[in-house]
PDB file of N, CA, C, O and CB in Angstrom:
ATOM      1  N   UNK A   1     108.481  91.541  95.360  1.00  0.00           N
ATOM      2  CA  UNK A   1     109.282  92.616  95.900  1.00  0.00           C
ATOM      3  C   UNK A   1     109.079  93.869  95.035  1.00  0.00           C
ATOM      4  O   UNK A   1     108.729  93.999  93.862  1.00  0.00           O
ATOM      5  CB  UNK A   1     110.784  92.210  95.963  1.00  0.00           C
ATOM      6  N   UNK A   2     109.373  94.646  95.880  1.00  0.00           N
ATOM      7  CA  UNK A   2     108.454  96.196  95.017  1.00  0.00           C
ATOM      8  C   UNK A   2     109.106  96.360  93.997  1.00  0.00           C
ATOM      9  O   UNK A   2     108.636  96.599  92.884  1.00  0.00           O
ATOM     10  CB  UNK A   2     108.419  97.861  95.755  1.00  0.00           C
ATOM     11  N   UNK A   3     111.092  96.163  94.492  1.00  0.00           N
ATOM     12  CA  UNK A   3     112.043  96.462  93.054  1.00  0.00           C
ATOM     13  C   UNK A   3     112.029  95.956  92.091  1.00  0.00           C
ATOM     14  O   UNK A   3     112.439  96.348  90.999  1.00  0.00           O
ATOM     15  CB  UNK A   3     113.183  96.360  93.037  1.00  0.00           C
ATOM     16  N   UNK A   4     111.470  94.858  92.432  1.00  0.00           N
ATOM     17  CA  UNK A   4     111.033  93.651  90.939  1.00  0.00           C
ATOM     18  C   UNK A   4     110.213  94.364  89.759  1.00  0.00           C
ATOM     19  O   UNK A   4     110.507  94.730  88.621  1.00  0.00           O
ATOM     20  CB  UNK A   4     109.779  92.167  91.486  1.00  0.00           C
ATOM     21  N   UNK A   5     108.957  94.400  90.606  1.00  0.00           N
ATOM     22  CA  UNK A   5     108.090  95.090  89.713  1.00  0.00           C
ATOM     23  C   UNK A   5     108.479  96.367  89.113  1.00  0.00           C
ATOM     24  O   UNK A   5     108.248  96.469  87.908  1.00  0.00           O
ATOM     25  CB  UNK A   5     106.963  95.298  90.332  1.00  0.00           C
ATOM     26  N   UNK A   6     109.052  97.416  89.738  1.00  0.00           N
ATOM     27  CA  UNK A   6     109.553  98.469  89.073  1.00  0.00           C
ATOM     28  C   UNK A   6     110.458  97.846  87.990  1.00  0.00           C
ATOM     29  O   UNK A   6     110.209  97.915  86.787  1.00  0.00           O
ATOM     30  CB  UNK A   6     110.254  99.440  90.018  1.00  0.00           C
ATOM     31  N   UNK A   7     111.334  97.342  88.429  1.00  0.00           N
ATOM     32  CA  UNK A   7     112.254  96.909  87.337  1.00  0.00           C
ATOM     33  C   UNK A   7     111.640  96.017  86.031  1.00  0.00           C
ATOM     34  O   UNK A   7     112.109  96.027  84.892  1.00  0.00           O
ATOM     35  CB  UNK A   7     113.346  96.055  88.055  1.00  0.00           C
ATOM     36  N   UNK A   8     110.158  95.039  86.624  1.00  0.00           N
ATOM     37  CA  UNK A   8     109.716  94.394  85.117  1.00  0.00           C
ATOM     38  C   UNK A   8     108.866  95.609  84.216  1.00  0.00           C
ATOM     39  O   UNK A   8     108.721  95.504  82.999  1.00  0.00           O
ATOM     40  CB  UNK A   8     108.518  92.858  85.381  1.00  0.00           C
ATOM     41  N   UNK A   9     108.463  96.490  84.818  1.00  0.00           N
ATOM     42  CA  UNK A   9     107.567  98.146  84.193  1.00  0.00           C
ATOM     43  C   UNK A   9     108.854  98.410  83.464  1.00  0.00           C
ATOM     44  O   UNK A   9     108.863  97.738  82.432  1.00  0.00           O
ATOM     45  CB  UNK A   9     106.969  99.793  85.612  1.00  0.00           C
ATOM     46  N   UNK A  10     109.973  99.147  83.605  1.00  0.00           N
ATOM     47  CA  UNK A  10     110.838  99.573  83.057  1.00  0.00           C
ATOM     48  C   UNK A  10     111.200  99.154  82.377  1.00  0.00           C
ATOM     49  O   UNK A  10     111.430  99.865  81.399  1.00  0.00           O
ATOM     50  CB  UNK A  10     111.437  99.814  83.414  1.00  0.00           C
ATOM     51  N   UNK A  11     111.632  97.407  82.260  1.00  0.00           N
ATOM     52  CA  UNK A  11     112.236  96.962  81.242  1.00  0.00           C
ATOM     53  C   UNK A  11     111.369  96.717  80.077  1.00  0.00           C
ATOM     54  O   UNK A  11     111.879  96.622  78.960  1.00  0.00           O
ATOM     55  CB  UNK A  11     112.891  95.918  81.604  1.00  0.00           C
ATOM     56  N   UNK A  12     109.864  96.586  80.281  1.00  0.00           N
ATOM     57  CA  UNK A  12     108.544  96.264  79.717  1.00  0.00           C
ATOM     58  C   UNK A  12     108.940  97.978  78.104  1.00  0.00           C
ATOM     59  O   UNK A  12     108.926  97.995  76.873  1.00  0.00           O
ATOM     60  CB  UNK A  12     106.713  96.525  81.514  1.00  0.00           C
ATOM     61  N   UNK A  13     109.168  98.854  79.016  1.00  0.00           N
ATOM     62  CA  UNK A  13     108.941 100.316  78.536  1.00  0.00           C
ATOM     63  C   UNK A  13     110.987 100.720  77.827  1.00  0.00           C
ATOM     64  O   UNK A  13     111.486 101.761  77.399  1.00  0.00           O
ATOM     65  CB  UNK A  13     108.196 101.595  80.445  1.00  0.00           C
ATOM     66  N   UNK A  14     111.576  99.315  78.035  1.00  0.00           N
ATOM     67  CA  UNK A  14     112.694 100.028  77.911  1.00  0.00           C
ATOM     68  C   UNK A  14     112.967 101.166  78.174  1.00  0.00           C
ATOM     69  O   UNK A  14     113.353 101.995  77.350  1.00  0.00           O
ATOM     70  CB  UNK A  14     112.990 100.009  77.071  1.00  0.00           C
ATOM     71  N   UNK A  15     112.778 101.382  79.540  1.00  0.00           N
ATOM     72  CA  UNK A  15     113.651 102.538  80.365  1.00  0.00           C
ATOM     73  C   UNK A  15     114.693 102.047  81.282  1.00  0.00           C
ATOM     74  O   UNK A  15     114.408 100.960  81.784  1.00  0.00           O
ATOM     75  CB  UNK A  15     112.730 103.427  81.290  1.00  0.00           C
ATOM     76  N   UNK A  16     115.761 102.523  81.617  1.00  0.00           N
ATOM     77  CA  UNK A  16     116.189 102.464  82.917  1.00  0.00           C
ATOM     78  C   UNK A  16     116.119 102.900  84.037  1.00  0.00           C
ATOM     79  O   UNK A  16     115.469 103.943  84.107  1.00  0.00           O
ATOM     80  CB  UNK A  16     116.839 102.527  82.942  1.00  0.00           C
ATOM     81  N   UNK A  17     116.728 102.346  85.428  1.00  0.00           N
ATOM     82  CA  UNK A  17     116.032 102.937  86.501  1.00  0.00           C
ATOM     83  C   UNK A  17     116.654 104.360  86.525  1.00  0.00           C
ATOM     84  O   UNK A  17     116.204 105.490  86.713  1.00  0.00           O
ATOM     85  CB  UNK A  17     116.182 102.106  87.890  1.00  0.00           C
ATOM     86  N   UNK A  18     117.741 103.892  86.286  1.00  0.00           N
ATOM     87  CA  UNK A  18     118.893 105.470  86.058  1.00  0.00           C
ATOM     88  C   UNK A  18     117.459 106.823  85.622  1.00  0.00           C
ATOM     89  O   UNK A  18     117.115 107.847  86.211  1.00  0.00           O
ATOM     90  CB  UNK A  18     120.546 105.151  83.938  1.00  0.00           C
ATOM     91  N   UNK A  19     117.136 106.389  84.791  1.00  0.00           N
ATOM     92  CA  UNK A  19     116.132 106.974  83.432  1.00  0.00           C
ATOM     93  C   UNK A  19     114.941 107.200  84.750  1.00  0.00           C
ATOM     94  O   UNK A  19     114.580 108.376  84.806  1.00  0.00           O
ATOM     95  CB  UNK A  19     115.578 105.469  81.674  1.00  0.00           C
ATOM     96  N   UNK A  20     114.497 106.592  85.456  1.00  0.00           N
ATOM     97  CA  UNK A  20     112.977 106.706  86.139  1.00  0.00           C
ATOM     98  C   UNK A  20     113.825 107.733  87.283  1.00  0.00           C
ATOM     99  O   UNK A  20     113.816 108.939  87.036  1.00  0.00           O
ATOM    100  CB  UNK A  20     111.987 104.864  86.875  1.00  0.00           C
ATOM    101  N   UNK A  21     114.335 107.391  88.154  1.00  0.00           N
ATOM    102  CA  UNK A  21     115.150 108.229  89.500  1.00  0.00           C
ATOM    103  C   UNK A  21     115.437 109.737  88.719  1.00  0.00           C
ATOM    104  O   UNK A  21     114.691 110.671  89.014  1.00  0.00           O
ATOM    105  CB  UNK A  21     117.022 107.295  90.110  1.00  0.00           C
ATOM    106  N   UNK A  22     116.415 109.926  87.826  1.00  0.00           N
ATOM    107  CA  UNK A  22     116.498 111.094  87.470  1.00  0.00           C
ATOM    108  C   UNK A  22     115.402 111.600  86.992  1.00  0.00           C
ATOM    109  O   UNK A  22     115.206 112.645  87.613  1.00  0.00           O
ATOM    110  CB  UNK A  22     117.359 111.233  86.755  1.00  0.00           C
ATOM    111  N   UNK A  23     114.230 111.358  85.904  1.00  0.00           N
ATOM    112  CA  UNK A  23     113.133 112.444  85.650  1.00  0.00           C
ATOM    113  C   UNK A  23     112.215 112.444  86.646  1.00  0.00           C
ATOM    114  O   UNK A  23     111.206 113.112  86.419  1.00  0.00           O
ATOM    115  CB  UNK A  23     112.376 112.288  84.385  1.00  0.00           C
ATOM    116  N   UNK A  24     112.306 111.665  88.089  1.00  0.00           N
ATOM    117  CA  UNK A  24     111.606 111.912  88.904  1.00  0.00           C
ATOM    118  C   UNK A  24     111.997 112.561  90.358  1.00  0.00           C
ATOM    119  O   UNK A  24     111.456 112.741  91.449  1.00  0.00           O
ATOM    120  CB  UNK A  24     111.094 110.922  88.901  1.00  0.00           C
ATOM    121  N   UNK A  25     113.577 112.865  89.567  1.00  0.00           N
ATOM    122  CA  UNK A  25     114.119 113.738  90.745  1.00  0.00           C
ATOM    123  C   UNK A  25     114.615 113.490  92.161  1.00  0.00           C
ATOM    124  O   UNK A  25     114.598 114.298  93.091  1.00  0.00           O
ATOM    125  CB  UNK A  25     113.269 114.474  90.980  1.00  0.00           C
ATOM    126  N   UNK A  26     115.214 111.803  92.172  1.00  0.00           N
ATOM    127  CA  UNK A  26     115.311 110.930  93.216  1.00  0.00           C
ATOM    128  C   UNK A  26     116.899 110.738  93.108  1.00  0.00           C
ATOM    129  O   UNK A  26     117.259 110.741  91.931  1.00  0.00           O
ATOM    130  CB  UNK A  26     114.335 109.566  93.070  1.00  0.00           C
ATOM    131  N   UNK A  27     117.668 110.616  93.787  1.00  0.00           N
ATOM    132  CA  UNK A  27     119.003 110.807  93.648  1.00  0.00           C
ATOM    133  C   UNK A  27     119.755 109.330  93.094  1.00  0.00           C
ATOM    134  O   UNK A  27     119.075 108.335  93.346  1.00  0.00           O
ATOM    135  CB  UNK A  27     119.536 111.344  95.102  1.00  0.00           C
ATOM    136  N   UNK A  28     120.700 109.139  92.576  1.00  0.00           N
ATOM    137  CA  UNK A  28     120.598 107.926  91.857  1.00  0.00           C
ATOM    138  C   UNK A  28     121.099 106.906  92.486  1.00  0.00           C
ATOM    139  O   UNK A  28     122.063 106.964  93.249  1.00  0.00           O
ATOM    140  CB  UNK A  28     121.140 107.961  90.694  1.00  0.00           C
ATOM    141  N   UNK A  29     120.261 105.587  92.104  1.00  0.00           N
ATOM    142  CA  UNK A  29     120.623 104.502  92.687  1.00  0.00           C
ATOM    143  C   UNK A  29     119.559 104.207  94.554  1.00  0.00           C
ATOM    144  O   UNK A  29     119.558 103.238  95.313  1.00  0.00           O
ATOM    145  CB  UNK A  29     122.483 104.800  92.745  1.00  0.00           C
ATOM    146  N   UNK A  30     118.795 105.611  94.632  1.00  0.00           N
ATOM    147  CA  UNK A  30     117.562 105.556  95.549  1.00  0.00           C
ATOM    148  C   UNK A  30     116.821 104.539  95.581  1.00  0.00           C
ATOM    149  O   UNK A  30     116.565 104.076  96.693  1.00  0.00           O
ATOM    150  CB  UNK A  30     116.719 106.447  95.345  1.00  0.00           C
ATOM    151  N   UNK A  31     116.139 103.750  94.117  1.00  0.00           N
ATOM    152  CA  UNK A  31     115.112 102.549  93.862  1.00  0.00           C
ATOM    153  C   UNK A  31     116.031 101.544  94.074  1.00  0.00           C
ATOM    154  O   UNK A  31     115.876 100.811  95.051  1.00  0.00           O
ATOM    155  CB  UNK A  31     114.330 102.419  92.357  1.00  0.00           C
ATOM    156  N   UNK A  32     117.239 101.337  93.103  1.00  0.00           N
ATOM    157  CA  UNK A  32     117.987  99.955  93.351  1.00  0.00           C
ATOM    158  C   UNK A  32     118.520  99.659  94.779  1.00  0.00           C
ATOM    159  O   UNK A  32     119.090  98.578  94.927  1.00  0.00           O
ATOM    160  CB  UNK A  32     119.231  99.876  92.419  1.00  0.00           C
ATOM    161  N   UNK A  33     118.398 100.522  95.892  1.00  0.00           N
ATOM    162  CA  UNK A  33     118.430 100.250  97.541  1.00  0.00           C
ATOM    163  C   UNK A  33     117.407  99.491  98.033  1.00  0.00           C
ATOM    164  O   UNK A  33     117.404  98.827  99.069  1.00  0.00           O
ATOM    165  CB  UNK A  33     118.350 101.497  98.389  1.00  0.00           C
ATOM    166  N   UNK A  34     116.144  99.694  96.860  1.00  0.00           N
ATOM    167  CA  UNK A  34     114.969  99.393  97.540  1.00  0.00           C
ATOM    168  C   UNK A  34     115.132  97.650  97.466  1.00  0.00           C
ATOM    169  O   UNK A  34     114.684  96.873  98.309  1.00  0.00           O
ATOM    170  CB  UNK A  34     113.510 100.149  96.746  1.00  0.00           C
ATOM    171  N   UNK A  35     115.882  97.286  96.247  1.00  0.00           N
ATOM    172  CA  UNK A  35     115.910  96.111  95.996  1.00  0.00           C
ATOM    173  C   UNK A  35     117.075  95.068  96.332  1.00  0.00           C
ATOM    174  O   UNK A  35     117.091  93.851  96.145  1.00  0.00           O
ATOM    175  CB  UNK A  35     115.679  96.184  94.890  1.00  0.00           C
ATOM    176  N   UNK A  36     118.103  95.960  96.917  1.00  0.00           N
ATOM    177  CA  UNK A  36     119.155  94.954  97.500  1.00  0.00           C
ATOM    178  C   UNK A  36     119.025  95.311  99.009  1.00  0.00           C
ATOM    179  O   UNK A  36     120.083  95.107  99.602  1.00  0.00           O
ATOM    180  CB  UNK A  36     120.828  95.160  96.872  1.00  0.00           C
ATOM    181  N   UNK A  37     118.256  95.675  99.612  1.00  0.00           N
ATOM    182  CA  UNK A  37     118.378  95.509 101.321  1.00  0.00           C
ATOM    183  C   UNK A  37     116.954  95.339 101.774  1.00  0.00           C
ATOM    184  O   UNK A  37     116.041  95.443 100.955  1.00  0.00           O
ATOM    185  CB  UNK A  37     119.093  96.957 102.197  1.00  0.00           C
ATOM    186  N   UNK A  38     116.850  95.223 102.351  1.00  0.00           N
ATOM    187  CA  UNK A  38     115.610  94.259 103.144  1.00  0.00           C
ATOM    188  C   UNK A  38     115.002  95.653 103.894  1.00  0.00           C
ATOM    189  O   UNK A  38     113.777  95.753 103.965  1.00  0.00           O
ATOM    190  CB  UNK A  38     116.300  92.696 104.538  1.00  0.00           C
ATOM    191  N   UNK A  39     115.729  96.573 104.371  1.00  0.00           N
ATOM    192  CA  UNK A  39     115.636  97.689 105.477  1.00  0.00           C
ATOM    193  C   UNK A  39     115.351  99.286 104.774  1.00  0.00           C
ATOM    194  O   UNK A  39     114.736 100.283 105.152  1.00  0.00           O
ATOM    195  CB  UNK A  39     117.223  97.682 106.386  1.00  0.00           C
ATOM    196  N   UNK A  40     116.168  98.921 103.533  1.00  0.00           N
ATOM    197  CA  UNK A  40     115.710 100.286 102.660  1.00  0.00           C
ATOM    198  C   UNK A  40     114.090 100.047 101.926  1.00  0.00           C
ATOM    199  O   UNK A  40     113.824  99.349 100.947  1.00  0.00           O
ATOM    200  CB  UNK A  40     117.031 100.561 101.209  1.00  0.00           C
ATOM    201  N   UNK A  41     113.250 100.796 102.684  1.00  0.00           N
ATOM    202  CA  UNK A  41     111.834 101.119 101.947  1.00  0.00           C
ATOM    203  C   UNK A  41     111.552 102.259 101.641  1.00  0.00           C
ATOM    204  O   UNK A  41     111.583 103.165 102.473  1.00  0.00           O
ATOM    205  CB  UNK A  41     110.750 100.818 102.582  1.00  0.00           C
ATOM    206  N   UNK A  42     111.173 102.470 100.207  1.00  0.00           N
ATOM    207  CA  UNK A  42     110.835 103.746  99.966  1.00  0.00           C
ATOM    208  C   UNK A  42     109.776 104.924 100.663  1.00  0.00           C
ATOM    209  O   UNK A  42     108.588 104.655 100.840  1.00  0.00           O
ATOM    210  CB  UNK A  42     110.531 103.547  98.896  1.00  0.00           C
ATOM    211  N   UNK A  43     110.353 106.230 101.026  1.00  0.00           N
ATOM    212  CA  UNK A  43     109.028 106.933 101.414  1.00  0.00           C
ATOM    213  C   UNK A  43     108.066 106.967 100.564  1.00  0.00           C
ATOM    214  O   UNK A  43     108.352 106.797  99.379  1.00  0.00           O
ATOM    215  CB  UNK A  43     109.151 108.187 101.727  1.00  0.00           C
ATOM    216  N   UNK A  44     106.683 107.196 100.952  1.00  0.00           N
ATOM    217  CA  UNK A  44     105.470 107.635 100.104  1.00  0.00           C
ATOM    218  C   UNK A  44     105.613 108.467  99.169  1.00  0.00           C
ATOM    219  O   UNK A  44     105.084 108.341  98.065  1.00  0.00           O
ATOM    220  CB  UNK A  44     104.532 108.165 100.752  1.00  0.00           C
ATOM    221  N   UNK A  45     106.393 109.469  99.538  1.00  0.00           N
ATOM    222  CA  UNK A  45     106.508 110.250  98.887  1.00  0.00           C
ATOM    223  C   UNK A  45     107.583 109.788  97.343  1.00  0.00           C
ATOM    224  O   UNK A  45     107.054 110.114  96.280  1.00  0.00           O
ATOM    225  CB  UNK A  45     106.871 111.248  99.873  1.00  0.00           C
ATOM    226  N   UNK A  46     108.681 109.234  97.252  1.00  0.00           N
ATOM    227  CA  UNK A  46     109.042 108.735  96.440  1.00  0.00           C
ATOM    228  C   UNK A  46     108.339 107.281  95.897  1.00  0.00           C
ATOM    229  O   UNK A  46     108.761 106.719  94.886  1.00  0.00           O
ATOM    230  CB  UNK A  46     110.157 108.791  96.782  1.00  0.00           C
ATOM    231  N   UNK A  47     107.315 106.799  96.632  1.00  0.00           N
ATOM    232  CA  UNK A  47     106.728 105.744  95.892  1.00  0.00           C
ATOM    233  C   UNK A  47     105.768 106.772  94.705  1.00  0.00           C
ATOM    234  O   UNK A  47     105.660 106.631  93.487  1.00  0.00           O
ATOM    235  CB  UNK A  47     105.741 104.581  97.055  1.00  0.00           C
ATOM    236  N   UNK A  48     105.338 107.514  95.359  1.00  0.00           N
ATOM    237  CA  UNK A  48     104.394 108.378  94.535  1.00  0.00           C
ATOM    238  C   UNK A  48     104.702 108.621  93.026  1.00  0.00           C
ATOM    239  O   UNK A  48     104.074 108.345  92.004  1.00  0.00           O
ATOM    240  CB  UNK A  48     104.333 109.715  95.172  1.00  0.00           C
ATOM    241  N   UNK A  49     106.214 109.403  93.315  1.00  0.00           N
ATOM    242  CA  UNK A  49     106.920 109.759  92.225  1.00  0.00           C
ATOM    243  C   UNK A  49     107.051 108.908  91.107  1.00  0.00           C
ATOM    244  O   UNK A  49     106.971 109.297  89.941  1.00  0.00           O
ATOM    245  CB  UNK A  49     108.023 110.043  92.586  1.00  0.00           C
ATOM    246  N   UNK A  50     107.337 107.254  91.618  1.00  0.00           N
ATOM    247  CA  UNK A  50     107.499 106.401  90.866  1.00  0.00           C
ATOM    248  C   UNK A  50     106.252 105.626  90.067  1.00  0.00           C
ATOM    249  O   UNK A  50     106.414 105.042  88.996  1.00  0.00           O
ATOM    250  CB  UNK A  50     108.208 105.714  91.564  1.00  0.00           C
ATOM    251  N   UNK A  51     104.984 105.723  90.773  1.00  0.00           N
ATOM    252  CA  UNK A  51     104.189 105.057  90.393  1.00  0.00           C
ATOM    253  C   UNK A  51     103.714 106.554  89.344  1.00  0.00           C
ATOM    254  O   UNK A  51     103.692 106.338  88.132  1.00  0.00           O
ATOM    255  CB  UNK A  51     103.255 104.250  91.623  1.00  0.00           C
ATOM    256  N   UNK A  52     103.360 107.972  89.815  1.00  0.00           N
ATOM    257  CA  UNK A  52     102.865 108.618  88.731  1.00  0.00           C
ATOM    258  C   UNK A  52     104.121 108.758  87.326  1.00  0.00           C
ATOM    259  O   UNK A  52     103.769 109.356  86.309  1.00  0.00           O
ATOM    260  CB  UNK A  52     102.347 110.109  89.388  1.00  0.00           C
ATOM    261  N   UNK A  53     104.981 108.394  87.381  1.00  0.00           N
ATOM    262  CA  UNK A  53     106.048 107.927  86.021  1.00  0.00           C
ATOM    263  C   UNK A  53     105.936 107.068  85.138  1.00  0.00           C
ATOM    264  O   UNK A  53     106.336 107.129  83.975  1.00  0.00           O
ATOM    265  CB  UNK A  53     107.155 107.487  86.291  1.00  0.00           C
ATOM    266  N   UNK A  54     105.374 106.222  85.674  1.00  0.00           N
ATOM    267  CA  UNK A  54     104.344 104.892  85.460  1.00  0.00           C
ATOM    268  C   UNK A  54     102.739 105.350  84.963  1.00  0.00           C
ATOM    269  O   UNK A  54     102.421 104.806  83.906  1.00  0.00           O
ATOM    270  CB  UNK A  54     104.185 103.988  87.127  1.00  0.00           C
ATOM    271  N   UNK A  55     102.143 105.862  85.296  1.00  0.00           N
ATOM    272  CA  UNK A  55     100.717 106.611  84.952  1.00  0.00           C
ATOM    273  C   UNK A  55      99.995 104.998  85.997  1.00  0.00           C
ATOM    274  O   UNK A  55      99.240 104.144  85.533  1.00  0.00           O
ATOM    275  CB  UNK A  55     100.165 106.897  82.536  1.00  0.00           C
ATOM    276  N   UNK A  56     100.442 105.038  87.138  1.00  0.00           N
ATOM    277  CA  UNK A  56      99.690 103.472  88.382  1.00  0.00           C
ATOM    278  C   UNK A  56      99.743 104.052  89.299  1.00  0.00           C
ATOM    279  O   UNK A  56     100.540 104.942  89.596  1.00  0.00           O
ATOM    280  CB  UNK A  56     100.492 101.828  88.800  1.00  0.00           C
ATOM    281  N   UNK A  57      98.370 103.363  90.236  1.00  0.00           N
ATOM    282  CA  UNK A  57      98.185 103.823  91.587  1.00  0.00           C
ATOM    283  C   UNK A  57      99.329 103.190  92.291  1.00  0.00           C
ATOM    284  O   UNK A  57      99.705 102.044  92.045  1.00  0.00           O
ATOM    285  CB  UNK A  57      96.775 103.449  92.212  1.00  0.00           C
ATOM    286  N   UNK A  58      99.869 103.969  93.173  1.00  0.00           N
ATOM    287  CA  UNK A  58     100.803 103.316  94.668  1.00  0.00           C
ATOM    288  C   UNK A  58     100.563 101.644  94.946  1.00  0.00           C
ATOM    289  O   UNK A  58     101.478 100.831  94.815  1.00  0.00           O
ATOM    290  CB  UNK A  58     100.111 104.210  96.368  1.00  0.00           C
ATOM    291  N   UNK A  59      99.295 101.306  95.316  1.00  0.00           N
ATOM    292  CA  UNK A  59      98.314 100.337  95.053  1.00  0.00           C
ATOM    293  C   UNK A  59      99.245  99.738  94.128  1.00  0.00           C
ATOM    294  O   UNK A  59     100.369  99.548  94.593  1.00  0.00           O
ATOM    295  CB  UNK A  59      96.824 100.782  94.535  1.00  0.00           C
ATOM    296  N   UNK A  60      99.069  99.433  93.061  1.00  0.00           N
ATOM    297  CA  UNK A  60      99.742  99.158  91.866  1.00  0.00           C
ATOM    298  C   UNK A  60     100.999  98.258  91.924  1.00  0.00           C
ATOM    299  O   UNK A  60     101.086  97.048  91.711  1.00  0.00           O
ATOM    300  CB  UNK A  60     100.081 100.386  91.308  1.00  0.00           C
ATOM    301  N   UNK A  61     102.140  99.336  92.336  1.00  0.00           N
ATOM    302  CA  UNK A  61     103.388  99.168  93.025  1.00  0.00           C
ATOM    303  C   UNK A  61     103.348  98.141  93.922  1.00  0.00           C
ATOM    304  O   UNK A  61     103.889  97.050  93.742  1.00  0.00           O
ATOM    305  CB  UNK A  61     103.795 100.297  93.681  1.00  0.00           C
ATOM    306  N   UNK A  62     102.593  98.528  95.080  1.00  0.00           N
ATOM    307  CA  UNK A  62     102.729  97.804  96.423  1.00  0.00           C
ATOM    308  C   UNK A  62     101.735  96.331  96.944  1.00  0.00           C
ATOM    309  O   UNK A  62     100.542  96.321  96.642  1.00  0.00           O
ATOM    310  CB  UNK A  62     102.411  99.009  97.441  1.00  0.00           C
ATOM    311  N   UNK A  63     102.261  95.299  97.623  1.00  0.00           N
ATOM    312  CA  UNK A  63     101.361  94.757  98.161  1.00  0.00           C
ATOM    313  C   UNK A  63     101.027  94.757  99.650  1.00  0.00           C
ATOM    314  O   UNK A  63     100.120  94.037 100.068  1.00  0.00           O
ATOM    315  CB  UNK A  63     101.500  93.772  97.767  1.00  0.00           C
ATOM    316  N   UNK A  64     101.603  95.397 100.312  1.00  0.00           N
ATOM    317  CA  UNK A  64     100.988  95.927 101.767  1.00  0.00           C
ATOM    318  C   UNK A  64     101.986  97.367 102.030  1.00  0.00           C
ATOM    319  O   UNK A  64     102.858  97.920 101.359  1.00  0.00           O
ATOM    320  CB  UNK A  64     101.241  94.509 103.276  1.00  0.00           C
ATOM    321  N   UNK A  65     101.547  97.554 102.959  1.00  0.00           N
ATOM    322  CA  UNK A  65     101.584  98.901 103.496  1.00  0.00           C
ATOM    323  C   UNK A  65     103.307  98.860 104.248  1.00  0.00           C
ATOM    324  O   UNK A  65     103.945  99.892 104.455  1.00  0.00           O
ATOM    325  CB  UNK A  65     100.070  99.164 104.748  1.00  0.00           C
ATOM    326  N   UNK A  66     103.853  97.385 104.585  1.00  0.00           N
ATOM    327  CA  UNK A  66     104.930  97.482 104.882  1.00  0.00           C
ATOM    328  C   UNK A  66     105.732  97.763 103.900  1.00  0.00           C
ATOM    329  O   UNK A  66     106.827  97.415 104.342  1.00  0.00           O
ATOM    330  CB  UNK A  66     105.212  96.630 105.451  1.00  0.00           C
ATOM    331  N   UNK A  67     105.949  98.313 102.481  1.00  0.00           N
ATOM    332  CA  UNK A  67     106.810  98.689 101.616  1.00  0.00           C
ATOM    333  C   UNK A  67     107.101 100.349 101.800  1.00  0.00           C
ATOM    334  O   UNK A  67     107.929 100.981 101.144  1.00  0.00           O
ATOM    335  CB  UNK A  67     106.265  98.245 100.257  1.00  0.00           C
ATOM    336  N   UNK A  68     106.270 100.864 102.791  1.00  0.00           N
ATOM    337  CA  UNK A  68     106.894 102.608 102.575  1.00  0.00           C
ATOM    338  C   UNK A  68     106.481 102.885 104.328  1.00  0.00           C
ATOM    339  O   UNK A  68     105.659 102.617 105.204  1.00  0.00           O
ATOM    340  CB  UNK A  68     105.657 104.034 100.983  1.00  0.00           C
ATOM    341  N   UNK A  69     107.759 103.637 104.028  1.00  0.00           N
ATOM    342  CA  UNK A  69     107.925 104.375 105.684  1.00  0.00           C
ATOM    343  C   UNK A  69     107.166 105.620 105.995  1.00  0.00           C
ATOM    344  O   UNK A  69     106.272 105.688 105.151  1.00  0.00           O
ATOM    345  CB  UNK A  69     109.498 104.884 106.007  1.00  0.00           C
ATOM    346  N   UNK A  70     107.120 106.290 106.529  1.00  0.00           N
ATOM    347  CA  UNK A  70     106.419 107.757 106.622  1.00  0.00           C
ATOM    348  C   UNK A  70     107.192 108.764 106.648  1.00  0.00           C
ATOM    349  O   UNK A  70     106.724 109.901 106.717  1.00  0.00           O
ATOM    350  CB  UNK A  70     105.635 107.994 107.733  1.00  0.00           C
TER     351      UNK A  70
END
């Protein structure tokens, strides 16, 4: 699950998500939706945000194309 992985990067880097959403300008608690509902998927555009915070391709993040909406 995509939130997983964000969340094992972060904890890897001791950051929080609090910490990733705000310097990437995502309103808070945006990623942890991604990981308690089945229906919340991030746009591209905020996957983007998250993976260049990370210095990883989207790719990276994701394992199919059903994780981001348009």
């Amino acid at each position: 699950m995509l939130y997983n992985t964000i969340k094992r990067m972060a904890d890897e880097q001791n950051i929080s998500i609090y910490r990733i959403e705000k310097d990437s300008g995502m309103a808070n608690g945006t990623i942890g939706k991604w990981g308690r509902t089945a229906n919340q998927k991030p746009t591209a555009e905020n996957l983007k945000k998250v993976a260049d915070y990370f210095g990883v391709s989207m790719e990276e993040l994701i394992n199919t194309e059903e994780d981001i909406t348009n």
